[in-house]
N, C-alpha and C positions, 0 to 999 in steps of 0.2 A: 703570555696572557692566559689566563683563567677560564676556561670556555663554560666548565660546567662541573657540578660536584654533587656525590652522594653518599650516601650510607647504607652499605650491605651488608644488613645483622651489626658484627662491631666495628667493621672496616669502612675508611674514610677512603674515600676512591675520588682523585681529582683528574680534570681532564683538561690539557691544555693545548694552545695552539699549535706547539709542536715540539719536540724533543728539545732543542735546548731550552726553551721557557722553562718545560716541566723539572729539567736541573738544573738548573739555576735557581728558580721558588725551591727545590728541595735541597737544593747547598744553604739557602737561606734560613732554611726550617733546622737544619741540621745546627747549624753555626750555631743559631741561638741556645740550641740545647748545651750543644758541648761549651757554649761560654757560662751556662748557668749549672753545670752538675759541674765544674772546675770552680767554678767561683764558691760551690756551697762544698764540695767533698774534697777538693785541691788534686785530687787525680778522676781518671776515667778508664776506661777500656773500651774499645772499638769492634766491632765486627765488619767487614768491610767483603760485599762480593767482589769478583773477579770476572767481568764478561763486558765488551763493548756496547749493551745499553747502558754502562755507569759512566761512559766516557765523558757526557755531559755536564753527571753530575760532581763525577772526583775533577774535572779542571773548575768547577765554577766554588768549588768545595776550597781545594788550596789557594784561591787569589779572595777568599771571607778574612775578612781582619781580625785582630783581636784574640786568635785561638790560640792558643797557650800548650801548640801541638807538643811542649817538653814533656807535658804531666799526662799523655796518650798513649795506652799502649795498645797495639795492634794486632787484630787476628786475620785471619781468610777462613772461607767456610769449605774450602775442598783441594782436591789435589789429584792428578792422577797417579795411580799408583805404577811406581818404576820408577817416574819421570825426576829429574832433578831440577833442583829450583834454576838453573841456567837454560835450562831447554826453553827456545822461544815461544812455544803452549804451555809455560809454565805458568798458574797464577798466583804465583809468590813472584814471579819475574813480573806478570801484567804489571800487578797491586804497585812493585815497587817503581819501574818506570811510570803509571799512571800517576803515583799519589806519593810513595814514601820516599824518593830521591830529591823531592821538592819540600818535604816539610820535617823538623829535626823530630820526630814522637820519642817518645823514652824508649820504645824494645817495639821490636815486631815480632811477634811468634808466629812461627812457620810450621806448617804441617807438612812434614818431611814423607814426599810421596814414595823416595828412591830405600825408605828402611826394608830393610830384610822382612821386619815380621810387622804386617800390618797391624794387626789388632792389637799388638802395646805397642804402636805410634798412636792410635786412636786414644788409647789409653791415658798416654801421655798429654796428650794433648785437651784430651777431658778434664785432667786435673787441673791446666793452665788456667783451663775456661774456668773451672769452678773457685780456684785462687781469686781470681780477677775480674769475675762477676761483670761481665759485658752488662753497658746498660743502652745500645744503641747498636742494631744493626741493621745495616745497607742491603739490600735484598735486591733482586731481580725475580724473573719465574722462566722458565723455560718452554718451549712451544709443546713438548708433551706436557707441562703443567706441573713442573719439578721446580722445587725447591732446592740450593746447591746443587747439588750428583744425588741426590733424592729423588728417582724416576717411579713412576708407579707402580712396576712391578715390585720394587725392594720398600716401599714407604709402610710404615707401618705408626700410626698416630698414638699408640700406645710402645713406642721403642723406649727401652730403658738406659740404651745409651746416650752419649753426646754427641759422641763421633764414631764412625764405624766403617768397616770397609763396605765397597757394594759394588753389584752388578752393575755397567752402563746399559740400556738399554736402545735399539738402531735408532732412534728417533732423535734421543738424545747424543748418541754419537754422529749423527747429521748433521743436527746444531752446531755441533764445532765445524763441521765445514764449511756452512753457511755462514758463520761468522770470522773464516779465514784462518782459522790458528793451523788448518791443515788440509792440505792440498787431496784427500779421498778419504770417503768410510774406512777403507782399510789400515790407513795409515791412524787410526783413531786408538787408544786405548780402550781396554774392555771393563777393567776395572779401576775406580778410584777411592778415596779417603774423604768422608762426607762430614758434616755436620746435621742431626738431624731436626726431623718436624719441630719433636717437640722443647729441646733446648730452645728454637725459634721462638717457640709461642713464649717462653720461661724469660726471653728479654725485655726488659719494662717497654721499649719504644721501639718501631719497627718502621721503618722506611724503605718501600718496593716500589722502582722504575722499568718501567713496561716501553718499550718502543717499536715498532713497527710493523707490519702488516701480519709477519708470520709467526707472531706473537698473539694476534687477534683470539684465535679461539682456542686458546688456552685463556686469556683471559675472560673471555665470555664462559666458558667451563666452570673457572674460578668463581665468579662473580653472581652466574646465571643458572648453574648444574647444583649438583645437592654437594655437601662437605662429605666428601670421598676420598678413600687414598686411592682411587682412579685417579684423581686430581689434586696434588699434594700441593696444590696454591691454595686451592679452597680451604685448609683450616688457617688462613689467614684470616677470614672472617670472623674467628673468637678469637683473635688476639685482641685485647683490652686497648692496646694504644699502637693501632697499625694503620699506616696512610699509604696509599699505591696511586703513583703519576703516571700517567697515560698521557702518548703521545694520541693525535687523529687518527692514527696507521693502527695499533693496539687495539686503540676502542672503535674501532667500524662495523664491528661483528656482535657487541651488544644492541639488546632489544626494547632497555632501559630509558 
């Protein structure tokens, strides 16, 4: 259920009764898009985050009728670097166990973390994205207030890449423990293969799911603090056509 909605500068911020409502309302937002930009252009391409607040939305996402997931082609927006898509913190492993082993998409492009030379994998992968012109992608934000492996030390709102390697920073290598892919800090990678700010803002429709407590002030930061690359969720607020669902846990620490 719908508890409460607003608008921050260009961002439509919805707040609902609790994590799965909010994914499910946004599998349903989604479906309708992807049956109408298939119905008028006959393909699409996807950007799809990788992290268990989308859990909700990628199961409620694959059991929507109607999607015509043949003519979909698939991205992820990060990767650690070293890692190989079979390692269980893998998020070309999440993506696929979550969402692509259940629906037939035409191609899924991978950002191959384990290449030797990072920055033409970035490369490469830049071009895919710019072939393929993503018109739809699935967002999270991160409790420093990172967007993919975009933490605020390395976010830069004027980057001329698309994807690039970066520094993780401890806050954000915490995150992954708190959300189980690894059992200590140490065991964390240090560096990954990101996608950045501003390709973000560059995709016509953006859709960001927020869930639980230690989420909260990052979202409030977002939302409530000024658009800073301290806070690389806040240039979500000049994205032209950007919605963010918030569980109760998320949104406890706005003042709104």
């Amino acid at each position: 259920m719908l508890t409460r909605s607003f608008t921050k500068d260009q961002l439509e911020v919805r707040i609902y009764s609790n994590r799965t409502a909010a994914g499910e309302a946004g599998a349903a937002i989604a479906a309708d898009l992807i049956r109408e930009t298939l119905a008028r252009e006959g393909r699409m391409a996807i950007v799809f985050a990788s992290a268990v607040s989308q859990d909700p939305f990628l199961a409620a996402l694959r059991a929507q009728p109607g999607i015509a997931w043949e003519k979909i082609t698939a991205f992820h927006m990060d990767e650690y670097a070293g890692m190989s898509g079979d390692h269980p913190a893998s998020f070309r492993r999440f993506l696929r166990e979550r969402l692509l082993d259940h629906v037939p998409v035409a191609a899924f492009h991978q950002l191959h973390g384990e290449a030797e030379d990072a920055a033409a994998e970035c490369a490469r992968y830049a071009a895919l994205l710019a072939e393929a012109k993503p018109s739809l992608v699935i967002m999270g934000i991160g409790e420093n207030g990172h967007l993919a492996f975009i933490d605020p030390p390395v976010c830069n709102f004027q980057e001329p890449r698309s994807v690039r390697p970066v520094d993780l920073d401890d806050i954000c290598r915490m995150q992954q423990v708190h959300d189980g892919a690894f059992e200590q800090l140490s065991d964390v990678p240090k560096q990954a293969l990101s996608l950045t700010v501003p390709f973000f803002l560059s995709v016509p429709r953006a859709l960001v799911y927020v869930n639980g407590h230690h989420k909260s002030q990052a979202v409030r930061s977002a939302l409530e603090g000024p658009v800073a690359e301290a806070c690389p969720a806040s240039a979500l607020r000049g994205h032209p056509a950007a919605t963010m669902f918030l569980d109760p846990a998320a949104a406890e620490a706005l003042t709104v």
